[in-house]
N, C-alpha and C positions, 0 to 999 in steps of 0.2 A: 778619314781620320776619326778615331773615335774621342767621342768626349761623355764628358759625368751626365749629359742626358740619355747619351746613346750606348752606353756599357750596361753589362748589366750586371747587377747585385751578386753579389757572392755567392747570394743561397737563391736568387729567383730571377723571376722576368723583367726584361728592361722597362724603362718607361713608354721608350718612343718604341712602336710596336705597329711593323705596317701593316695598314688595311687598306686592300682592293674593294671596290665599289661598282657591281656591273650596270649598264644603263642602255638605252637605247640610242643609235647614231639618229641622223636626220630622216635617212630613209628606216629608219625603225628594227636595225640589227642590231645584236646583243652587240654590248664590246666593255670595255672595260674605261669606267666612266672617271674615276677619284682611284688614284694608287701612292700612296706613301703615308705618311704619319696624318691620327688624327688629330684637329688643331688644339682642342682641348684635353690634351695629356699632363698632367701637372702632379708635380712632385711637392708634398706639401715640407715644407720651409719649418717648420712648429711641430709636426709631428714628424720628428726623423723615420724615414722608411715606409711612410703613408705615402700613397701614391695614386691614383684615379683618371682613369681615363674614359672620357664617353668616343665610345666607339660607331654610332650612330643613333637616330631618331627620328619619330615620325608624330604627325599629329592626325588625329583621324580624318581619312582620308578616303573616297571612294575609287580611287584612282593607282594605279602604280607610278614613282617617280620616273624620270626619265630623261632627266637632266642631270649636270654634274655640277648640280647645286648642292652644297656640306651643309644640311639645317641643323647640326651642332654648335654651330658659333651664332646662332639666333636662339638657341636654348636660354630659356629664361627661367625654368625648375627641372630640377634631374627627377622629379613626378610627376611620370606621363599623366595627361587629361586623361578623362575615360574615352578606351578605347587607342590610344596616344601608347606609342614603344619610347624605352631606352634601352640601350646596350652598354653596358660599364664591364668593364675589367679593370680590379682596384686590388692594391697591393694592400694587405693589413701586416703592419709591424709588431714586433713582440711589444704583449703587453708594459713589460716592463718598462719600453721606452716613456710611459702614461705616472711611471713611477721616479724618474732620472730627478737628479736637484733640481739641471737647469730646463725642465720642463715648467713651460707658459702655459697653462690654462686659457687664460682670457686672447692669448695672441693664436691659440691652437684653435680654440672657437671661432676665433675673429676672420679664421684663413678659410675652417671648414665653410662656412655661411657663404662666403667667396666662391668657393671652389665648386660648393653641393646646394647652391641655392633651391629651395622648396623642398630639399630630404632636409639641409643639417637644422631646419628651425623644427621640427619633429621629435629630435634627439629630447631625451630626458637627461637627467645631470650622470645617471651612472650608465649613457648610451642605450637605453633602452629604448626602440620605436617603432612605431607603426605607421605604414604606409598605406593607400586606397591603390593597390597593387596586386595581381600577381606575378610572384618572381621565379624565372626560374633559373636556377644558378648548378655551374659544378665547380669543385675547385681544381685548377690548373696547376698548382705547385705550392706543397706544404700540408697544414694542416689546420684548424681552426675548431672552435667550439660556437654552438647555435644555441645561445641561450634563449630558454623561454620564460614564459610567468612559473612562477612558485617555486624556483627552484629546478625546473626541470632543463636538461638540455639533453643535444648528442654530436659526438665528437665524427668531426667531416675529415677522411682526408682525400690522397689526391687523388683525381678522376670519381670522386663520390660526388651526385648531383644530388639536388634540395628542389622542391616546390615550396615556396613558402606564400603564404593564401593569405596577405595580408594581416598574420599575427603579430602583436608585442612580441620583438625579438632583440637581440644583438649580437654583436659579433668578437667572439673570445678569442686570442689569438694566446695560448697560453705557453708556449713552445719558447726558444732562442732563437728562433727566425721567420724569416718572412713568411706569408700566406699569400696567394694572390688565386682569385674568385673572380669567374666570369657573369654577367646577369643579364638576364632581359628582366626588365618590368615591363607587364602593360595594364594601364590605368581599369580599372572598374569603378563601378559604382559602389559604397559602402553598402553592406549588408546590416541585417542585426547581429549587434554583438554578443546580446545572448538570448536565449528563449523569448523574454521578459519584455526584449526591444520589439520583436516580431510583432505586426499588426494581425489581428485575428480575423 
């Protein structure tokens, strides 16, 4: 039976989106360890058409997992430690929705922090942010802008991939319809931010 979780969008991909997970049995053969929806897929409620899903994660580890344990619902920041993965696939809505009457500020922020705990406290007020990350994202359906400082950006569409090396950036979605962006981040260590920071 399909319902409003499980349909998908008019112009893009649904929310719930299955992901297989291989792992090892008792005796130590592959097999397929987690299969169906991951548990944190959420539709944001304040931003119509915002949508985020963490797809898996890791903390740094020397070891391969090997149980069908989901350390996604122990996630406590969607900003991997250094060294530490995430995997997000997140729908971005047309800007305009950011413009509607009945668009809430305060209840849109109130959901992000919920939903993106340790990225959405990052955000500057016009979405500008930097992470201690690198990201490496393509987009899977639509089209989006990567803004950077000064003015600069470049316009992504589909199957276009991005590195993005832990810059001041955001994400423009300036179109009439959905975007949705696959990511890994995994955690680094800050660098210097410019010549000036560099120890000699």
């Amino acid at each position: 039976m399909m319902t409003a979780s499980n349909c998908p969008p008019a112009d893009g991909l649904p929310l719930e989106m299955r992901r297989v997970v291989t792992g090892r049995d008792e005796t130590g053969a592959s097999t397929v360890a987690l299969d169906g929806v991951a548990p944190r897929s959420d539709a944001f409620r304040h931003i119509p058409g915002m949508m985020s899903r963490l797809i898996w994660a890791t903390d740094p580890a020397l070891t391969l997992p090997a149980g069908a344990i989901d350390p996604t619902v122990s996630v406590t920041s969607i900003v991997p430690s250094h060294s530490g993965t995430r995997f997000l696939i997140v729908t971005f809505p047309p800007d305009s929705v950011f413009c509607a009457p009945d668009f809430d500020p305060v209840a849109a922020s109130a959901e992000n922090l919920a939903i993106s705990p340790g990225l959405a406290e990052l955000f500057e007020a016009d979405g500008m942010h930097a992470t201690p990350t690198i990201d490496y994202g393509i987009v899977l359906d639509g089209e989006i802008w990567l803004e950077l400082d000064d003015g600069r950006s470049a316009l992504l569409r589909r199957h276009d991939a991005i590195v993005q090396n832990g810059t001041r950036h955001a994400w423009r979605n300036k179109s009439d319809r959905s975007a949705t962006l696959a990511f890994v981040l995994i955690g680094t260590a800050r660098a210097c931010e410019t010549q000036n920071d560099c120890p000699t």
